[in-house]
PyMOL Python script that loads the backbone (N, CA, C, O; Angstrom):
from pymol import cmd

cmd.read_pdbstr("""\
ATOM      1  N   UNK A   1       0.851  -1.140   0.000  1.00  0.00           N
ATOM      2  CA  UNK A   1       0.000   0.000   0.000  1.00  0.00           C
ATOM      3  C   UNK A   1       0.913   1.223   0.000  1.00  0.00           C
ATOM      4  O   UNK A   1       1.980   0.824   0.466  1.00  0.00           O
ATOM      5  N   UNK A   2       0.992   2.279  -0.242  1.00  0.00           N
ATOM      6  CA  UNK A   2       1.530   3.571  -1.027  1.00  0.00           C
ATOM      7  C   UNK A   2       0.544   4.630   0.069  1.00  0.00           C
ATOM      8  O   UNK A   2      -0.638   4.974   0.039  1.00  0.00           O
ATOM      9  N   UNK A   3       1.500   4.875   0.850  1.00  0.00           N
ATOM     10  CA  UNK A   3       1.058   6.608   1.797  1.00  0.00           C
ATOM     11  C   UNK A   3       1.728   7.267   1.804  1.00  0.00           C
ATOM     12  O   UNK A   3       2.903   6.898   1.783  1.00  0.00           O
ATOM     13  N   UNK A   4       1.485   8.315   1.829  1.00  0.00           N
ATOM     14  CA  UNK A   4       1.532   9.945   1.745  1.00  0.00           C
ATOM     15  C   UNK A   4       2.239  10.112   3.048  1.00  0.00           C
ATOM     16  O   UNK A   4       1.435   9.731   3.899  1.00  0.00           O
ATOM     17  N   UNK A   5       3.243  10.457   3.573  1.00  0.00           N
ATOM     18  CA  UNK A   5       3.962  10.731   4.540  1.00  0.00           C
ATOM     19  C   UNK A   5       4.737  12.310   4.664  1.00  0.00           C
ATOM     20  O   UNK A   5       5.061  12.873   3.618  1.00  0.00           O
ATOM     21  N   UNK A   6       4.976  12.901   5.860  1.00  0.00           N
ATOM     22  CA  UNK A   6       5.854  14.056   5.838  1.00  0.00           C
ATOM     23  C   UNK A   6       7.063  13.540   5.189  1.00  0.00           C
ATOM     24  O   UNK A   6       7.227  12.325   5.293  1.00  0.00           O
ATOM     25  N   UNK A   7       7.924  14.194   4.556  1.00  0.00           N
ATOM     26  CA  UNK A   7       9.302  13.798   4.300  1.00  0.00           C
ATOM     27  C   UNK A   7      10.448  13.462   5.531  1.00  0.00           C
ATOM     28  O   UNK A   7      11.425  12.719   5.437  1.00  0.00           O
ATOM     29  N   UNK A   8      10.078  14.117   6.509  1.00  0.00           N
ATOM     30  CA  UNK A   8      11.934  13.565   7.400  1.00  0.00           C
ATOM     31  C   UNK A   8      10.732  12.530   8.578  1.00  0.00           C
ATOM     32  O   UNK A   8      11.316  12.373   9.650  1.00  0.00           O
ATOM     33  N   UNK A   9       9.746  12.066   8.590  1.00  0.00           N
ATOM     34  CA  UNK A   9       9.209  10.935   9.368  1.00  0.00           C
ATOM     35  C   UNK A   9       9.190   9.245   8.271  1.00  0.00           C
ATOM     36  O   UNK A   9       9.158   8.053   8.576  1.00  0.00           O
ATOM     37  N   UNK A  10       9.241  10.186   6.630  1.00  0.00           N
ATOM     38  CA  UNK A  10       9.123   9.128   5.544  1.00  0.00           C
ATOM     39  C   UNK A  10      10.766   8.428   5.675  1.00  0.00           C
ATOM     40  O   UNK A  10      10.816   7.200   5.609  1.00  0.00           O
ATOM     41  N   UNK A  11      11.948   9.115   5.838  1.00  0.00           N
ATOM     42  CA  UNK A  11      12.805   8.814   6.326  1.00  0.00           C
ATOM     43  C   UNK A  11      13.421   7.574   7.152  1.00  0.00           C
ATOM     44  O   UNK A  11      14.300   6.721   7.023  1.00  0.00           O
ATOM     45  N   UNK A  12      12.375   8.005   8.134  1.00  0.00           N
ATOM     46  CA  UNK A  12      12.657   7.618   9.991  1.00  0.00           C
ATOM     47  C   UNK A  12      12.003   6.274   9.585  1.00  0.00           C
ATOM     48  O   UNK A  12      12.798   5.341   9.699  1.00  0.00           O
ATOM     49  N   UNK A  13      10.652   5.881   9.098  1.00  0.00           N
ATOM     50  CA  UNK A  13       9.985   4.982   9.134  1.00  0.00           C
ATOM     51  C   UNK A  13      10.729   4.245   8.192  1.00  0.00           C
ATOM     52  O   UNK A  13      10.557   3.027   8.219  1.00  0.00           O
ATOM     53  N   UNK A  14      11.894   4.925   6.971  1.00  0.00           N
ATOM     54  CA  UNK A  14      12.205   3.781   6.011  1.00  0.00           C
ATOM     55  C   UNK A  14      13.221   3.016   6.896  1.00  0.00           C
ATOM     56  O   UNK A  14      13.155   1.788   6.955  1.00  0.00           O
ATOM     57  N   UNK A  15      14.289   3.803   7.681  1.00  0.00           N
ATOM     58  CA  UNK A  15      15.634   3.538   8.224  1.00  0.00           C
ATOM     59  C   UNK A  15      15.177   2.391   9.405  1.00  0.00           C
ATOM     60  O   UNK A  15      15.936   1.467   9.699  1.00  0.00           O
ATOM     61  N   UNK A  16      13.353   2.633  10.276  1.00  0.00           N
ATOM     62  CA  UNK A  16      13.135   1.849  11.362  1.00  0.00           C
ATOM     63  C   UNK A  16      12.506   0.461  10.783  1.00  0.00           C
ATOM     64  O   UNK A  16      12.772  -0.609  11.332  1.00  0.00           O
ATOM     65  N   UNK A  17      11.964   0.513  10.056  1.00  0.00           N
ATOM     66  CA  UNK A  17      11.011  -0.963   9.249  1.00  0.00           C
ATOM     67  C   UNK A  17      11.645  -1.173   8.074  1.00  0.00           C
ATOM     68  O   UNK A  17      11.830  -0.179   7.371  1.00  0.00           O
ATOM     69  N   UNK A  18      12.043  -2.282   7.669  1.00  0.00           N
ATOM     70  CA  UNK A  18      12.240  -2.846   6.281  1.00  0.00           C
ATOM     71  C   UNK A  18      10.894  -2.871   5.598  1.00  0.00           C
ATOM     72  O   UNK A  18      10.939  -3.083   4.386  1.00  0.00           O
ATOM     73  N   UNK A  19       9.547  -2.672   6.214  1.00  0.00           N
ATOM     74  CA  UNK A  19       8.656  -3.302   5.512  1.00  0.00           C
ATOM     75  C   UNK A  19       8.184  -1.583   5.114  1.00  0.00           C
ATOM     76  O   UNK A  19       7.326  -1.430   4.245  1.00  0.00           O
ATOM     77  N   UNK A  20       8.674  -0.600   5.661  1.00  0.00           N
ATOM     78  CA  UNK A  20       8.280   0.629   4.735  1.00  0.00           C
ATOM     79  C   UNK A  20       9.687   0.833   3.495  1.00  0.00           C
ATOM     80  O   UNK A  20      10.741   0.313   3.861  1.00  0.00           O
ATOM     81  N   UNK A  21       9.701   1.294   2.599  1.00  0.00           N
ATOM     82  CA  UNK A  21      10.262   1.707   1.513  1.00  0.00           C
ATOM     83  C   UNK A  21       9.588   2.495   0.809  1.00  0.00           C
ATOM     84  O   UNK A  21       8.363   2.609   0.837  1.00  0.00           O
ATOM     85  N   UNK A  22      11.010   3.607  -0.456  1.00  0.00           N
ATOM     86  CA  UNK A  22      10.496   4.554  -0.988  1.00  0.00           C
ATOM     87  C   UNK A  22       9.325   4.290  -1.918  1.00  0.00           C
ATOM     88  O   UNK A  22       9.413   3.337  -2.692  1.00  0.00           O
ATOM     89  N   UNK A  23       7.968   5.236  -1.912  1.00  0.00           N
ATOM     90  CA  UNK A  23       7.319   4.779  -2.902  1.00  0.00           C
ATOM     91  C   UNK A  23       7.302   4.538  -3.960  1.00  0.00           C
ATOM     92  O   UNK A  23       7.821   5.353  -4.724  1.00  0.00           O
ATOM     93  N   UNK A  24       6.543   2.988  -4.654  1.00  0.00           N
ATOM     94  CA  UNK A  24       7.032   2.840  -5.672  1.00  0.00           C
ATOM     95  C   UNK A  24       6.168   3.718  -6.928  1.00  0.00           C
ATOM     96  O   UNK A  24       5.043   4.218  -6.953  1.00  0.00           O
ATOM     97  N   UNK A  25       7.065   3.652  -7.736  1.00  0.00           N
ATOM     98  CA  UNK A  25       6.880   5.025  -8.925  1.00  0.00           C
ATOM     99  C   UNK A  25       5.838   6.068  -8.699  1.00  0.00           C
ATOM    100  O   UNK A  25       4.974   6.524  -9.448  1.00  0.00           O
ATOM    101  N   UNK A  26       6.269   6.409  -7.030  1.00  0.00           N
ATOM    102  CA  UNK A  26       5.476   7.878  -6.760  1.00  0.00           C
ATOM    103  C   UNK A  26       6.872   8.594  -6.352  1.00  0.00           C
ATOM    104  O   UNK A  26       7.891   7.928  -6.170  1.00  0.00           O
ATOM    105  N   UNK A  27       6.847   9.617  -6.258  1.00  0.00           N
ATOM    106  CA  UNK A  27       7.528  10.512  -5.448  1.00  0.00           C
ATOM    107  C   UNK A  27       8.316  10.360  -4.552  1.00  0.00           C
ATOM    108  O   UNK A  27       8.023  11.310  -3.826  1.00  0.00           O
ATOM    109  N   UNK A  28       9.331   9.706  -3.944  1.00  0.00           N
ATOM    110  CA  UNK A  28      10.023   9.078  -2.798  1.00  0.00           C
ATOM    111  C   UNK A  28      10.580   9.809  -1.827  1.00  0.00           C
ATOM    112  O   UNK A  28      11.203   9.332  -0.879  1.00  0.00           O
ATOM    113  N   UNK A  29      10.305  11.425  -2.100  1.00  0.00           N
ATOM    114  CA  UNK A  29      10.200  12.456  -0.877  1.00  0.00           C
ATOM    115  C   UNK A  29       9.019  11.883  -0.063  1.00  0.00           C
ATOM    116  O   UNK A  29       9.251  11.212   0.943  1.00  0.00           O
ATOM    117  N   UNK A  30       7.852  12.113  -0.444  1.00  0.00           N
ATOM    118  CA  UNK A  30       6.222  12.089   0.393  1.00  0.00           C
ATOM    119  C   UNK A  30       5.809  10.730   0.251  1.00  0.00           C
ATOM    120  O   UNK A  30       4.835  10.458   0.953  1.00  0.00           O
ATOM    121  N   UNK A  31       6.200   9.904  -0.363  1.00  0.00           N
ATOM    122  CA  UNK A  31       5.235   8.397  -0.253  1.00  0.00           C
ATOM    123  C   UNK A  31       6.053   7.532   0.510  1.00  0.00           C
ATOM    124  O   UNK A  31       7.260   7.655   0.716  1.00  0.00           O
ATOM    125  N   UNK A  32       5.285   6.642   0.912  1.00  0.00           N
ATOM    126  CA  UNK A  32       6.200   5.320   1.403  1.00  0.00           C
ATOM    127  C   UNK A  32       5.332   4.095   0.903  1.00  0.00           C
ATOM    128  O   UNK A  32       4.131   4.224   1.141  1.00  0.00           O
ATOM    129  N   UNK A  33       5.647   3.110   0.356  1.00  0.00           N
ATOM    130  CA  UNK A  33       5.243   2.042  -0.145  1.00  0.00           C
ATOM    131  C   UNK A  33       5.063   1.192   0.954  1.00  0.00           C
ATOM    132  O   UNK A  33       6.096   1.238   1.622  1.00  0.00           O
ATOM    133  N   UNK A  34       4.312   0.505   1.411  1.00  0.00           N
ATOM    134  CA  UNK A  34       4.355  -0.393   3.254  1.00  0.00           C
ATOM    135  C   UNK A  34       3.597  -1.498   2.706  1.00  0.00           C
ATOM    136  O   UNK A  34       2.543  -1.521   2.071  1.00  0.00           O
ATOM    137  N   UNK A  35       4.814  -2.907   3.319  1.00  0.00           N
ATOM    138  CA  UNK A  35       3.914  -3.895   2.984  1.00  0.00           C
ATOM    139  C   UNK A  35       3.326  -4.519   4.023  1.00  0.00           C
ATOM    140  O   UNK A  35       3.770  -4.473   5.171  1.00  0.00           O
ATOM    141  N   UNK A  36       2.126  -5.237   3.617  1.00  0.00           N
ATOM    142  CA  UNK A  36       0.790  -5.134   4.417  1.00  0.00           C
ATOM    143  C   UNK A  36       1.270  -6.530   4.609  1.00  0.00           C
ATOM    144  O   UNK A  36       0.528  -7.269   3.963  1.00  0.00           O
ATOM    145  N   UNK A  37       2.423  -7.367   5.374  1.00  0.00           N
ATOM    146  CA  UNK A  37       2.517  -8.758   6.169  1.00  0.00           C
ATOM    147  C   UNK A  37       2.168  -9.309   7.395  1.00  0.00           C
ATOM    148  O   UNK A  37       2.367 -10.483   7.708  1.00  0.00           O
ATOM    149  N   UNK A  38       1.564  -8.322   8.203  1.00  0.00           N
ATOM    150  CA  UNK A  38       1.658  -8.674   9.250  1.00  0.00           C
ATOM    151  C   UNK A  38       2.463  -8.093  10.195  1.00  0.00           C
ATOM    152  O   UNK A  38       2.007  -8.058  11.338  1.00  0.00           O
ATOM    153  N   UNK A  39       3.400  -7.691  10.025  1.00  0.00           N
ATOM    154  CA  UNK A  39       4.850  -7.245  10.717  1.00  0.00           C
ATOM    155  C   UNK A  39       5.063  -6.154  11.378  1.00  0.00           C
ATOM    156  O   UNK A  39       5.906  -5.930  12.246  1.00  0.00           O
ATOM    157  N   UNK A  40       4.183  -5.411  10.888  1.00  0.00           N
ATOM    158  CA  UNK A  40       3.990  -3.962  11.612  1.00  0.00           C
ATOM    159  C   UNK A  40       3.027  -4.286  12.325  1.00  0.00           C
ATOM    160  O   UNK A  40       2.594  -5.435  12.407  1.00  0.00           O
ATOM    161  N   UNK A  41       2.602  -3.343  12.898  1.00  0.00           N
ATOM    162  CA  UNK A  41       1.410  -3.355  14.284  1.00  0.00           C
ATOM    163  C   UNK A  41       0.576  -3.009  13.764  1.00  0.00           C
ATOM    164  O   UNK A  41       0.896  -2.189  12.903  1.00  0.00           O
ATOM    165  N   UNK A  42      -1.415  -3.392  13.869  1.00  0.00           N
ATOM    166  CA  UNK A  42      -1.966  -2.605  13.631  1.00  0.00           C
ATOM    167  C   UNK A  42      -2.468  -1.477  13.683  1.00  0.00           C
ATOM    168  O   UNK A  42      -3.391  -1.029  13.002  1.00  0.00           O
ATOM    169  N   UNK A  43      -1.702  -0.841  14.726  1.00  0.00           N
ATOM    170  CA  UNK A  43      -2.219   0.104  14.724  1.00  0.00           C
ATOM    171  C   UNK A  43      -1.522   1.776  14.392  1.00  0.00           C
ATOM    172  O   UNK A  43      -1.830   2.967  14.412  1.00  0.00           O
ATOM    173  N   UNK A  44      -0.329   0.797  14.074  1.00  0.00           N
ATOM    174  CA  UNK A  44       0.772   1.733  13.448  1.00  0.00           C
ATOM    175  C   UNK A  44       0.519   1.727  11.816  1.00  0.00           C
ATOM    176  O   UNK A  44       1.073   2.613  11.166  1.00  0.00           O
ATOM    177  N   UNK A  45      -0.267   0.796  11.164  1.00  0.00           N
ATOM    178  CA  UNK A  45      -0.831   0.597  10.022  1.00  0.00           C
ATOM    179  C   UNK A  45      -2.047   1.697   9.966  1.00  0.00           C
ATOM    180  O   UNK A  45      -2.090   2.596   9.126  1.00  0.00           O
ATOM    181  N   UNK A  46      -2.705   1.557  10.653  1.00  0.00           N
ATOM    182  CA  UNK A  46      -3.715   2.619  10.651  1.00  0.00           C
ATOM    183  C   UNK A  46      -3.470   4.031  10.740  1.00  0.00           C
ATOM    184  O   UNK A  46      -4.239   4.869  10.269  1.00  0.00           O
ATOM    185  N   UNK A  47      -2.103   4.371  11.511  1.00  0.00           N
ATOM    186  CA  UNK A  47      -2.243   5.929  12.025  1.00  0.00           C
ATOM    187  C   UNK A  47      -1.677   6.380  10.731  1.00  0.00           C
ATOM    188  O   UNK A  47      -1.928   7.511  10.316  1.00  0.00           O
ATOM    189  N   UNK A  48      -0.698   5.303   9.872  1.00  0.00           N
ATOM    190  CA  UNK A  48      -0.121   5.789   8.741  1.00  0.00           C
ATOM    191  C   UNK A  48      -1.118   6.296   8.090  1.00  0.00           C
ATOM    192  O   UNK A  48      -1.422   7.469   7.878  1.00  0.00           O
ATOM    193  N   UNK A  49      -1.731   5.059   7.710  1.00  0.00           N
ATOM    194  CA  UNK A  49      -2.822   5.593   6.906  1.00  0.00           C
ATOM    195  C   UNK A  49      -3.983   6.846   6.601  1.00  0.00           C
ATOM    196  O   UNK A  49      -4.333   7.403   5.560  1.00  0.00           O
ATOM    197  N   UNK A  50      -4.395   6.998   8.054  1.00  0.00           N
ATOM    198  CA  UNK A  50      -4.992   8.228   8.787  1.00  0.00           C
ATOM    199  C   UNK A  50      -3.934   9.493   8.186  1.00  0.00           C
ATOM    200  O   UNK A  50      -4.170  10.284   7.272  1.00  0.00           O
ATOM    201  N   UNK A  51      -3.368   9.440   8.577  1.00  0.00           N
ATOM    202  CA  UNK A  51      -1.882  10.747   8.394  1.00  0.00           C
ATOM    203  C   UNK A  51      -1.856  11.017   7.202  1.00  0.00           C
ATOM    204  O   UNK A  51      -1.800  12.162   6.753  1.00  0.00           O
ATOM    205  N   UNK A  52      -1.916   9.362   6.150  1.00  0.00           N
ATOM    206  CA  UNK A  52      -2.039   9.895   4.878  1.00  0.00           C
ATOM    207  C   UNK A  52      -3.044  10.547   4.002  1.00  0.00           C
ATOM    208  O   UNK A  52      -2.868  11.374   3.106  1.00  0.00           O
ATOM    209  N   UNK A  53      -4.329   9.907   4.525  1.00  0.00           N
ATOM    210  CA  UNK A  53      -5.554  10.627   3.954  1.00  0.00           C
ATOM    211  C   UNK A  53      -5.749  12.203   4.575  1.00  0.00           C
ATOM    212  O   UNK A  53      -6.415  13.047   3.977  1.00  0.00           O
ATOM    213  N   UNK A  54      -5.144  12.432   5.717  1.00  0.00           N
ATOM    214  CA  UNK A  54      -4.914  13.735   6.329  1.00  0.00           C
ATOM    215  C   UNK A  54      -4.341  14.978   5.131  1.00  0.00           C
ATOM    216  O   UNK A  54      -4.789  15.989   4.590  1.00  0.00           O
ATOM    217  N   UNK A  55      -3.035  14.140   5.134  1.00  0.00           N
ATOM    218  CA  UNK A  55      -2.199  15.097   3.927  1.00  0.00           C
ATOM    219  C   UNK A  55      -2.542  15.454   2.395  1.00  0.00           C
ATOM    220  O   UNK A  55      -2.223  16.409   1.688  1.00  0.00           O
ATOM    221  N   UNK A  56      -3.461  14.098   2.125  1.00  0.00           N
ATOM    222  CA  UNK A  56      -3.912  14.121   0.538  1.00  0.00           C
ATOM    223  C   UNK A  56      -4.791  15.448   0.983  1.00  0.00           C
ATOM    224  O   UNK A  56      -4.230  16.543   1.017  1.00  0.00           O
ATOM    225  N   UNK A  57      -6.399  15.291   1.373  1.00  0.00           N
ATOM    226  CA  UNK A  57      -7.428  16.226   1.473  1.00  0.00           C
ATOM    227  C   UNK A  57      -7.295  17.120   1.578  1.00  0.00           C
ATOM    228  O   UNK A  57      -7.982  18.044   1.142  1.00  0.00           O
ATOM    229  N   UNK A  58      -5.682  17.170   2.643  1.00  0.00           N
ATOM    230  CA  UNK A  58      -5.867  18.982   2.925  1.00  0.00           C
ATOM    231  C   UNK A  58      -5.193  19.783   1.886  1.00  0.00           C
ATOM    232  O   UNK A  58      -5.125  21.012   1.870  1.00  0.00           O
ATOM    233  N   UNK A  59      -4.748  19.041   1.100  1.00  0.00           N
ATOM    234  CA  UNK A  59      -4.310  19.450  -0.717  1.00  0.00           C
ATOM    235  C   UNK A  59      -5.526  19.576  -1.828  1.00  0.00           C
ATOM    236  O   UNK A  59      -5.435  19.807  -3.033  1.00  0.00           O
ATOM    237  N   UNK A  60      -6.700  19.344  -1.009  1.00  0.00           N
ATOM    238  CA  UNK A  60      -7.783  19.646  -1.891  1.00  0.00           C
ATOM    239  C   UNK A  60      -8.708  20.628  -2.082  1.00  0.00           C
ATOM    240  O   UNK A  60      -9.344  20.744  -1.035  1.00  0.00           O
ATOM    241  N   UNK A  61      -9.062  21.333  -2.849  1.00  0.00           N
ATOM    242  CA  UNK A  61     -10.242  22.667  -2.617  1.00  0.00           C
ATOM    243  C   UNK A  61     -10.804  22.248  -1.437  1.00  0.00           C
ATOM    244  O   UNK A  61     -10.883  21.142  -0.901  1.00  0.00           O
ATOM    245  N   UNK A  62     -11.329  23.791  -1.016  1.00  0.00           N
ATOM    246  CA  UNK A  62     -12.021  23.700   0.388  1.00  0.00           C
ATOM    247  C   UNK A  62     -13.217  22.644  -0.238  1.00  0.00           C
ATOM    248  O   UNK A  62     -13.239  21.464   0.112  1.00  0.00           O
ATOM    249  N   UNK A  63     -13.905  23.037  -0.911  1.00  0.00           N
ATOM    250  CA  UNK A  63     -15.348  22.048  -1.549  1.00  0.00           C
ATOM    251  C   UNK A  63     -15.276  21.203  -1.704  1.00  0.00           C
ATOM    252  O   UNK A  63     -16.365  20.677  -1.934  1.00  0.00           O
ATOM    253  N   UNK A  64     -13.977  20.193  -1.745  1.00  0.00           N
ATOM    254  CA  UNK A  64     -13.920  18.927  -2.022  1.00  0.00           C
ATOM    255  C   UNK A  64     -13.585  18.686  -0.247  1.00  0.00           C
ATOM    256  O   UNK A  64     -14.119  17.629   0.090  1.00  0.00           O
ATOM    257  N   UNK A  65     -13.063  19.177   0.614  1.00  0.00           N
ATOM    258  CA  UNK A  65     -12.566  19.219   1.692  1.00  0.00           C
ATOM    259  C   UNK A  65     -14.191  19.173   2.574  1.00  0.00           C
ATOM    260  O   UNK A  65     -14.581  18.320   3.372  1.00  0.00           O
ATOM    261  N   UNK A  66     -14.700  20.061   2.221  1.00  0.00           N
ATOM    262  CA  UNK A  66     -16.483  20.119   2.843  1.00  0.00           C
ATOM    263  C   UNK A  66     -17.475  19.083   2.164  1.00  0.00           C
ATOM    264  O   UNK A  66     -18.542  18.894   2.747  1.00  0.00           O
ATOM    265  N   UNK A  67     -17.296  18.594   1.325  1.00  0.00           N
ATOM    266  CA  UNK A  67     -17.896  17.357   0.512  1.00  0.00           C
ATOM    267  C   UNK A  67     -17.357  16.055   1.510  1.00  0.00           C
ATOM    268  O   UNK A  67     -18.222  15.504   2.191  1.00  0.00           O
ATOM    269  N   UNK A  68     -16.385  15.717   1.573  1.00  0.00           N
ATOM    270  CA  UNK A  68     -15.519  15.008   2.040  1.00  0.00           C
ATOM    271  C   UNK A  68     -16.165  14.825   4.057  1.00  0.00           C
ATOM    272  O   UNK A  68     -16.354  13.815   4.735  1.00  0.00           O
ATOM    273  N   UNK A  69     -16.256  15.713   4.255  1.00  0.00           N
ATOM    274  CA  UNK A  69     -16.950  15.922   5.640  1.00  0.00           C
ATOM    275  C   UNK A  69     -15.340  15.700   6.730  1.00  0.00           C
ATOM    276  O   UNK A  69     -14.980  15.205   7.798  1.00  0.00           O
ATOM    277  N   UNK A  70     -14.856  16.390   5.655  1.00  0.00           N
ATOM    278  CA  UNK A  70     -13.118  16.502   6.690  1.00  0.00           C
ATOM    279  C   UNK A  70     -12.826  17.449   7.295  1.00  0.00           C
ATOM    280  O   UNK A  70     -13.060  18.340   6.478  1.00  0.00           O
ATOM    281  N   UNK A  71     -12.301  18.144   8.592  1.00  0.00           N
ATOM    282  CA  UNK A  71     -12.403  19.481   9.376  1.00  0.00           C
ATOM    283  C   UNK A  71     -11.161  19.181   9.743  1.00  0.00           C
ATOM    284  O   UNK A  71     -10.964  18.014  10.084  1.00  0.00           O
ATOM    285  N   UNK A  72     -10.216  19.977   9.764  1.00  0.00           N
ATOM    286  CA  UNK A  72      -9.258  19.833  10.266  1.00  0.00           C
ATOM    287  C   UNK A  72      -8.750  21.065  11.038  1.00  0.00           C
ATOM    288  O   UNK A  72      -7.679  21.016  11.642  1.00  0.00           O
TER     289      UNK A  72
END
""", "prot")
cmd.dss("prot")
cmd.show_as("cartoon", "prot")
cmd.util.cbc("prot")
cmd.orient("prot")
């Protein structure tokens, strides 16, 4: 799976888990590619994820942002 990460935590998470790496043929500043084995925690799977849909939306018109029912 492919998330959207800050750049110096996209870093931290590649150097701490083998199972995150740079994203593949996205951007390898902001993505991290994470494979979904088991190996990570779930709930460190989730906050990624969370964080990432965080960062996409708030890159989106406010109207897609108020459609979305996202407040940040």
């Amino acid at each position: 799976m492919s998330l959207k990460c800050e750049p110096d935590l996209a870093e931290r998470l590649r150097a701490t888990y083998p199972e995150v790496r740079p994203g593949y043929h996205l951007n390898k500043r902001h993505w991290n590619t994470v494979a979904l084995d088991g190996s990570l925690p779930d709930r460190m799977v989730a906050d990624m994820l969370e964080d990432s849909y965080d960062l996409v939306v708030s890159a989106l018109p406010r109207r897609v942002q108020r459609e979305l029912g996202w407040a940040q």
